[in-house]
Phi, psi and omega in degrees: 000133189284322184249122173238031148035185187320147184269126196321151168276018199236107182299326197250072198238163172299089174346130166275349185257285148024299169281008169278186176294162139248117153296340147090026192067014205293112172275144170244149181248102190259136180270129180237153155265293220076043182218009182244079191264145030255026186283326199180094174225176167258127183292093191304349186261010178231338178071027194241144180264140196221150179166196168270333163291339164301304167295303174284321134347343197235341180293297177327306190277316177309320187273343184272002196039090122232182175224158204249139163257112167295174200172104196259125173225186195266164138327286171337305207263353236267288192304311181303317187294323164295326192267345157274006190037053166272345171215177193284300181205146191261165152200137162193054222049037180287155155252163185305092166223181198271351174311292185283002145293010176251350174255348171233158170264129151314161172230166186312184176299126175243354178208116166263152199198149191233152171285114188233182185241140206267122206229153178281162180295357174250005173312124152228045172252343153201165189235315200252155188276015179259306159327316152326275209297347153293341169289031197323013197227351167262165180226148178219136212270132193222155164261164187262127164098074145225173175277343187282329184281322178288336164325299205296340203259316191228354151244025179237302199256201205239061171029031196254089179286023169235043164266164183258024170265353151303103163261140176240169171227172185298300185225172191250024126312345215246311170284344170285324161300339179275319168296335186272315162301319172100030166308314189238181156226025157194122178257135179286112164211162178334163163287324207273344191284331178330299201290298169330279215289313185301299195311344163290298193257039164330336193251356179254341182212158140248163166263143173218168187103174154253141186325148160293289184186149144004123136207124179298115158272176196183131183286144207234151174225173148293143184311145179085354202288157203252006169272305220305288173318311174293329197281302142346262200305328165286311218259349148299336167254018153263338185299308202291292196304293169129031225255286158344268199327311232271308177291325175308331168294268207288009180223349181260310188221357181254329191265140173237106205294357165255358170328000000 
């Protein structure tokens, strides 16, 4: 085993590493946006793409002995690409929900994070998404087929997804930017993507508000795939090591993107 973390509190518990799969080198071919920070961007002082799911990924294939091909797609193209088996496993935050289970296989939770709402930094026009949602003259920017645009469509807004108080966008930098210019006044996003974009931009955005709701991300295969178990099982002795908390650490409040 290549890798060893924290150590269990339990001295006499069954190696965790012992019991994974060996894939035996097997390269997977993993799909990235790059558009999601800090789960997965290009790193503007290096032009190299970087992130967390980049790090745990590469963490995975050290303990299953593979090796990962990166592959850069759109969003827009992800599920389909995945759920036709152009690639080995998706990733770009996505969440768990049972819709996008009937075209891909899920792997357990490898992160939960809840939705708040992302405001430029002098917004005082409203704090709650019942405030929001009384304003007809604010607008908020989403990418489409994503939880943050269904959120915005049927727990903000009055459930119609063709209202045009929706911007919708390509990727979802491209909506945080449109915010930061003032195309929009609010983006739904994550606490940890969350952190990421304020810790880029400190004199420009907040979070205001209390959390929306709930979501499990979960790394996606084509239906049927013999990873979704060795993949399982790895992402679980990174939970039992503390190997998780350790990127959370080091991608939420210690790496800084102004660097």
């Amino acid at each position: 085993m290549n890798t060893r973390w924290f150590y269990l509190t339990d001295p006499n518990a069954e190696d965790i590493y012992d019991r994974l799969p060996d894939l035996g080198g097997r390269v997977i071919s993993a799909a990235m946006a790059n558009d999601y920070t800090p789960l997965q961007y290009i790193d503007p002082a290096t032009g190299e793409a970087v992130g967390w799911e980049y790090d745990a990924v590469t963490e995975i294939c050290a303990r299953l002995n593979c090796v990962v091909e990166w592959n850069n797609t759109s969003w827009d193209a992800m599920l389909a690409a995945i759920s036709a088996g152009q690639f080995d496993i998706g990733m770009d935050g996505i969440t768990i929900t049972e819709e996008r289970a009937q075209q891909v296989d899920f792997s357990i939770p490898y992160m939960t994070s809840q939705q708040f709402m992302l405001v430029r930094v002098d917004e005082d026009r409203f704090t709650t998404t019942a405030e929001f949602a009384a304003d007809p003259d604010l607008l908020i920017g989403a990418q489409p087929g994503t939880t943050g645009f269904y959120t915005a469509v049927y727990d903000i807004l009055d459930g119609d997804e063709a209202n045009p108080r929706i911007k919708l966008f390509e990727t979802f930098g491209a909506s945080v930017q449109a915010l930061i210019s003032g195309d929009v006044d609010m983006v739904l996003v994550d606490a940890a993507s969350g952190r990421g974009y304020i810790g880029a931009n400190p004199d420009r955005l907040k979070i205001v508000g209390d959390a929306i709701k709930s979501e499990n991300f979960g790394f996606i295969y084509p239906k049927g795939s013999d990873l979704v178990a060795p993949f399982d099982a790895a992402i679980d002795s990174m939970q039992q090591d503390g190997y998780l908390n350790h990127l959370n650490v080091k991608w939420f409040f210690l790496y800084d993107p102004n660097r």
